[in-house]
VODRENFI-931105 format. One line per 2 residues: their letters; for each residue x, y, z of N, C-alpha, C. Coordinates in nm, 3 decimals, m for minus. Atoms other than C-alpha are relative to their C-alpha. Example, Ala and Ser with C-alpha at 12.3 -4.5 7.8 and 13.67 -1.06 7.14 Angstrom:
as) 0.089:m0.119:0.000:1.230:m0.450:0.780:0.090:0.120:0.000  m0.082:m0.119:m0.006:1.367:m0.106:0.714:m0.077:0.109:0.073
//
This chain:
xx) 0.029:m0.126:0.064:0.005:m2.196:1.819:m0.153:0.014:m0.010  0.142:m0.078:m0.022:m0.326:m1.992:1.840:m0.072:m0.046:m0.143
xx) 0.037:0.072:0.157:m0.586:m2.137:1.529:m0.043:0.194:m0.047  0.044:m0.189:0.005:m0.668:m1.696:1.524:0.075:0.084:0.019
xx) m0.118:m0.078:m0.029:m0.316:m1.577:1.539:m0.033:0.116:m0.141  m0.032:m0.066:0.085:m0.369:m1.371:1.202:m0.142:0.028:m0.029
xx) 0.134:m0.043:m0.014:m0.678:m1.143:1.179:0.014:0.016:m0.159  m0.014:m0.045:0.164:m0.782:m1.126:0.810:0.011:0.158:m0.002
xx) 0.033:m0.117:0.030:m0.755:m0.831:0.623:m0.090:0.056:m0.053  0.118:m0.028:0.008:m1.049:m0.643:0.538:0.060:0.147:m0.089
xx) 0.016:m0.116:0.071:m1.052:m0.329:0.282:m0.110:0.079:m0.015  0.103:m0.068:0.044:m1.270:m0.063:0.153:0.038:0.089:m0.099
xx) m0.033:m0.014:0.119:m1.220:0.089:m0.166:m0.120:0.127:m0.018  0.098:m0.091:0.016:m1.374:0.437:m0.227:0.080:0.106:m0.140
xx) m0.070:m0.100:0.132:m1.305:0.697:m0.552:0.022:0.137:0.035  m0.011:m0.151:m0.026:m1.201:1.039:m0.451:m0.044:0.100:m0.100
xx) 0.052:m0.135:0.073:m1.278:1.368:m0.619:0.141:m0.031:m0.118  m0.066:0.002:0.035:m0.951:1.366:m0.752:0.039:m0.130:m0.102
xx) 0.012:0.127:0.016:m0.998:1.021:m0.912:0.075:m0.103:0.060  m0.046:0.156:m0.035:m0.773:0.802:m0.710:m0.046:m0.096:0.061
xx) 0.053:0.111:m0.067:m0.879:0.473:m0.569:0.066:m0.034:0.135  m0.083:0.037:m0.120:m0.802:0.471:m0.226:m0.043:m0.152:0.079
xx) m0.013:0.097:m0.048:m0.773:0.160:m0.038:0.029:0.001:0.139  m0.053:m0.002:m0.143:m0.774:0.128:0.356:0.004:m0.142:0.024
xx) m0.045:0.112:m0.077:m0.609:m0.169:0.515:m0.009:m0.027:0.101  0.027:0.032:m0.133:m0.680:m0.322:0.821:0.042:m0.154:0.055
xx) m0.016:0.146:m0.029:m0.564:m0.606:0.998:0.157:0.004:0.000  m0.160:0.050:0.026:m0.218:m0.795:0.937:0.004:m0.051:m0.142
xx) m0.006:0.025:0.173:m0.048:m0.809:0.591:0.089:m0.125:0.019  m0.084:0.164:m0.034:0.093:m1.179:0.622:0.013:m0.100:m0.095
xx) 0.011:0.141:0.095:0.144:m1.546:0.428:m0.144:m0.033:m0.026  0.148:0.029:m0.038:m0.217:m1.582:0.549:m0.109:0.059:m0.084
xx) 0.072:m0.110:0.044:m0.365:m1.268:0.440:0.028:0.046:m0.101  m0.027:m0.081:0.103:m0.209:m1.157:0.128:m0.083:m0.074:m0.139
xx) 0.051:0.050:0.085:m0.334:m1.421:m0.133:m0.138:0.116:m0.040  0.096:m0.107:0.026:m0.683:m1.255:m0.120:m0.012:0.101:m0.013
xx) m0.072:m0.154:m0.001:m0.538:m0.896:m0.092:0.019:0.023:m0.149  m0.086:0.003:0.080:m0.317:m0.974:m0.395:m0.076:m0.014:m0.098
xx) 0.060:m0.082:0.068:m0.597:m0.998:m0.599:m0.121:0.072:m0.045  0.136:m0.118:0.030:m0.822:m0.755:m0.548:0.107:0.125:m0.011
xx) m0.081:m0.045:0.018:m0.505:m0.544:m0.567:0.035:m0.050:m0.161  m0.031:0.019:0.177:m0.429:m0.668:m0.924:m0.110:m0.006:m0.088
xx) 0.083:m0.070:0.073:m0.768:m0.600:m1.017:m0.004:0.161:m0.024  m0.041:m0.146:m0.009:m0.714:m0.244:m0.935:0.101:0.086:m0.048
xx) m0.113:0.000:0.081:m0.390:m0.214:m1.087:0.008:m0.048:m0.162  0.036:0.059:0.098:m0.487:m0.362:m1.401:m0.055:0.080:m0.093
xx) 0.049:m0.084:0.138:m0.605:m0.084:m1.631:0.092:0.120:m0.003  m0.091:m0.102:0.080:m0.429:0.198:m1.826:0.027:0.119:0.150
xx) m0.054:m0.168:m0.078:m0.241:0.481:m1.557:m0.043:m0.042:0.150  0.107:m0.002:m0.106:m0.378:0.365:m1.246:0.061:0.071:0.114
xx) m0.075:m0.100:m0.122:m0.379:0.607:m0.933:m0.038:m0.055:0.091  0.090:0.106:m0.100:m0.442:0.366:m0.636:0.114:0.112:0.129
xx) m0.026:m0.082:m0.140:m0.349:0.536:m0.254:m0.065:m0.119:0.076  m0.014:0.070:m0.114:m0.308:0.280:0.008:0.041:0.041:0.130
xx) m0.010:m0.101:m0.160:m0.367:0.389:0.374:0.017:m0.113:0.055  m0.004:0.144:m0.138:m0.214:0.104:0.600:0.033:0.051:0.134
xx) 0.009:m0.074:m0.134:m0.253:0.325:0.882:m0.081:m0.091:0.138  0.036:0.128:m0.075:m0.469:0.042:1.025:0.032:m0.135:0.033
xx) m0.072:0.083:0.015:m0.218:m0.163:0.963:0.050:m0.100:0.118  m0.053:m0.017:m0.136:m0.102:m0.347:1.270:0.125:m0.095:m0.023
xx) m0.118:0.052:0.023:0.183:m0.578:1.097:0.020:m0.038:m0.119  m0.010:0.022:0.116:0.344:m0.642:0.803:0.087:m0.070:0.011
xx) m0.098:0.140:0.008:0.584:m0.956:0.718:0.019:0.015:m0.103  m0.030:m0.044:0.153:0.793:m1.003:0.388:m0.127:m0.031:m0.107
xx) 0.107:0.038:0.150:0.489:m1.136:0.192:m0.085:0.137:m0.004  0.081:m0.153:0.034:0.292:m0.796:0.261:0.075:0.102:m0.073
xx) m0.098:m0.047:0.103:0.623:m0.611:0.159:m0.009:m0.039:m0.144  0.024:0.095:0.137:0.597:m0.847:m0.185:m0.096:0.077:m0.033
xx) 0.159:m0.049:0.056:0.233:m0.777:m0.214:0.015:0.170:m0.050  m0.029:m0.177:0.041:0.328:m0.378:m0.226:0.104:0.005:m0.100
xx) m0.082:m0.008:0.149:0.606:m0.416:m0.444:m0.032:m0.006:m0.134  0.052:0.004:0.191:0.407:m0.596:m0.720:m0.130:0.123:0.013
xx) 0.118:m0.142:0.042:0.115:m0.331:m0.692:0.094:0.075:m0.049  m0.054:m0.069:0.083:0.418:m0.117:m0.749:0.039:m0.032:m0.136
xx) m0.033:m0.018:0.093:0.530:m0.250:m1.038:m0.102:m0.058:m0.107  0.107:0.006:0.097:0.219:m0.320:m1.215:m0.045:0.142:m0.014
xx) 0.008:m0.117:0.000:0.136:0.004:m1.142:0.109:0.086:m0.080  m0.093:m0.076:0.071:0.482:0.159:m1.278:m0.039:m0.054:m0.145
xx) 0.007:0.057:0.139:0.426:m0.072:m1.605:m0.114:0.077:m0.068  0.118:m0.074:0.003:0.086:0.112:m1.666:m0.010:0.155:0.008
xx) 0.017:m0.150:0.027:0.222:0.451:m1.643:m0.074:0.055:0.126  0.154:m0.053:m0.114:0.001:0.499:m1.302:0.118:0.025:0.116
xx) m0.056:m0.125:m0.109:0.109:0.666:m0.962:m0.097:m0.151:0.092  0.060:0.054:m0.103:0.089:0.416:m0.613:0.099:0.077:0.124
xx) m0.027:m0.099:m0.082:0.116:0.627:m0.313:m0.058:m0.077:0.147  m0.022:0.089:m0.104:0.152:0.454:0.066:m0.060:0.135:0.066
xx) m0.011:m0.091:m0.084:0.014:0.632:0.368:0.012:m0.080:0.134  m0.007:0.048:m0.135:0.076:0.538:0.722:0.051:0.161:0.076
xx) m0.042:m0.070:m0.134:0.094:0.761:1.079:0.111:0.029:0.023  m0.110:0.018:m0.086:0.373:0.612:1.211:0.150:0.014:m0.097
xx) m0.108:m0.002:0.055:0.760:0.594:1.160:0.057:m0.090:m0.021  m0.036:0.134:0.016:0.805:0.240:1.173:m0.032:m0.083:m0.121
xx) m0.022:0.019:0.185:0.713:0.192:0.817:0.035:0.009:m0.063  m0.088:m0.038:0.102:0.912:0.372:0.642:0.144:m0.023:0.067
xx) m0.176:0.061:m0.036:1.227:0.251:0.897:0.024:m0.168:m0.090  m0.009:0.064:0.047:1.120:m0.076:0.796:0.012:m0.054:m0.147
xx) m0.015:m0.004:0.147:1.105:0.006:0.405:0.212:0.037:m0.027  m0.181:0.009:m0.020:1.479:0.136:0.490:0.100:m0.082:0.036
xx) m0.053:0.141:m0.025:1.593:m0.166:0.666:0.005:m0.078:m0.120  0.005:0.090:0.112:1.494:m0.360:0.346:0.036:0.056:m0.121
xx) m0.110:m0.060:0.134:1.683:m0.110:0.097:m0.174:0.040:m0.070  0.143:m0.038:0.107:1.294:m0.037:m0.033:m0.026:0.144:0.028
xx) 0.004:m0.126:m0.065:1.313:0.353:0.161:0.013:0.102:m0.137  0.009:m0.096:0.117:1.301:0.531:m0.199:m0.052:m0.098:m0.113
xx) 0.077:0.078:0.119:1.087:0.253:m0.400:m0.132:0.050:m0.006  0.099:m0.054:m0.008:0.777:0.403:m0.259:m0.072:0.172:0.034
xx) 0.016:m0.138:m0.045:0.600:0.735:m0.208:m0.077:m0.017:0.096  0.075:0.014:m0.151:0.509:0.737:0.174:m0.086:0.128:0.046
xx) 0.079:m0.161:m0.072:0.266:1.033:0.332:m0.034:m0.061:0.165  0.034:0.057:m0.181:0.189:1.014:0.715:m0.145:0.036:m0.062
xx) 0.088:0.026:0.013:m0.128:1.089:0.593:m0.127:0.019:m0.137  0.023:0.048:0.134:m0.422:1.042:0.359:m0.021:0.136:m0.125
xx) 0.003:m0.131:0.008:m0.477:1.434:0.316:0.095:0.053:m0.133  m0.105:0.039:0.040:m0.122:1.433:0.190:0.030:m0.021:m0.112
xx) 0.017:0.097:0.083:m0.138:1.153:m0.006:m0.055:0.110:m0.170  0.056:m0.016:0.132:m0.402:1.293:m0.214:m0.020:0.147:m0.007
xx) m0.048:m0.124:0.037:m0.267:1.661:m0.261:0.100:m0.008:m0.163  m0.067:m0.004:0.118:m0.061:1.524:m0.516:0.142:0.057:0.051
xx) m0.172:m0.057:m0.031:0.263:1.669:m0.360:0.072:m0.122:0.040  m0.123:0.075:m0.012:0.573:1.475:m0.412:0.021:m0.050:0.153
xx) m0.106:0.064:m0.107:0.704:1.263:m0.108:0.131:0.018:0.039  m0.121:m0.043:m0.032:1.025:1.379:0.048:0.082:m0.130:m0.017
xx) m0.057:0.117:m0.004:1.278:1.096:m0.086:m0.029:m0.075:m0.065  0.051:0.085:0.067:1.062:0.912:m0.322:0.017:m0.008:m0.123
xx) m0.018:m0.040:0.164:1.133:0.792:m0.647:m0.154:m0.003:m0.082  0.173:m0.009:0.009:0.802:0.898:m0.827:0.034:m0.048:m0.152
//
C-alpha cells in the first residue's frame, strides 16, 4: 500500500454576510483525516445556535468515519439550537446518505448559493 494513499484534508473557514460559518472541504474524509477535522469542527460547533454550512463539493471521498464526523457536527449542532447545512454538486452524496438510512438527517443543497438562502432542503429534517 501507497505511504500517500490519503491526501489530508485542508479547510477554510470564512463568515458570510448572513452570519454563517462556512467551511470548504477538500481532500478525502477518512480514518486518517478526520481526527484533525473533528476538532476544528467541534470548535465551531461549540457555542450557543451555531449556523455552520459545509461545502464538500471538493470532496473527493468519504468513508464511514467522515459520515461519523458529520453526524456529530450534527448533533452538537442540534443540541445548541443551531442549523448545519451540507452542500455538494453531485448526486452521489446524498445516494450515499440514503444507502445509510441518513437521506433525511441532513439538509443537502447542490450548492453554496442555496445553502445560504436559507430555503429549506427538499426532504430534510430541519
Amino acid at each position: 500500500m501507497a505511504d500517500n494513499h490519503t491526501r489530508s484534508v485542508t479547510y477554510r473557514t470564512t463568515r458570510t454576510d448572513g452570519g454563517a460559518t462556512v467551511v470548504t472541504l477538500h481532500g478525502e474524509l477518512d480514518l486518517l483525516t478526520v481526527p484533525a477535522l473533528s476538532a476544528a469542527l467541534d470548535d465551531l460547533t461549540s457555542g450557543a445556535e451555531p449556523d455552520l454550512v459545509l461545502d464538500l463539493g471538493p470532496v473527493s471521498f468519504i468513508d464511514c468515519s467522515g459520515l461519523s464526523l458529520l453526524c456529530r457536527a450534527r448533533n452538537r449542532v442540534r443540541y445548541r439550537v443551531g442549523r448545519l447545512r451540507l452542500v455538494t454538486p453531485d448526486d452521489d452524496f446524498p445516494r450515499l446518505l440514503h444507502c445509510t438510512g441518513l437521506g433525511e438527517a441532513f439538509e443537502v443543497y447542490p450548492g453554496l448559493s442555496e445553502a445560504l438562502a436559507g430555503k429549506d432542503a427538499p426532504g430534510a429534517v430541519v
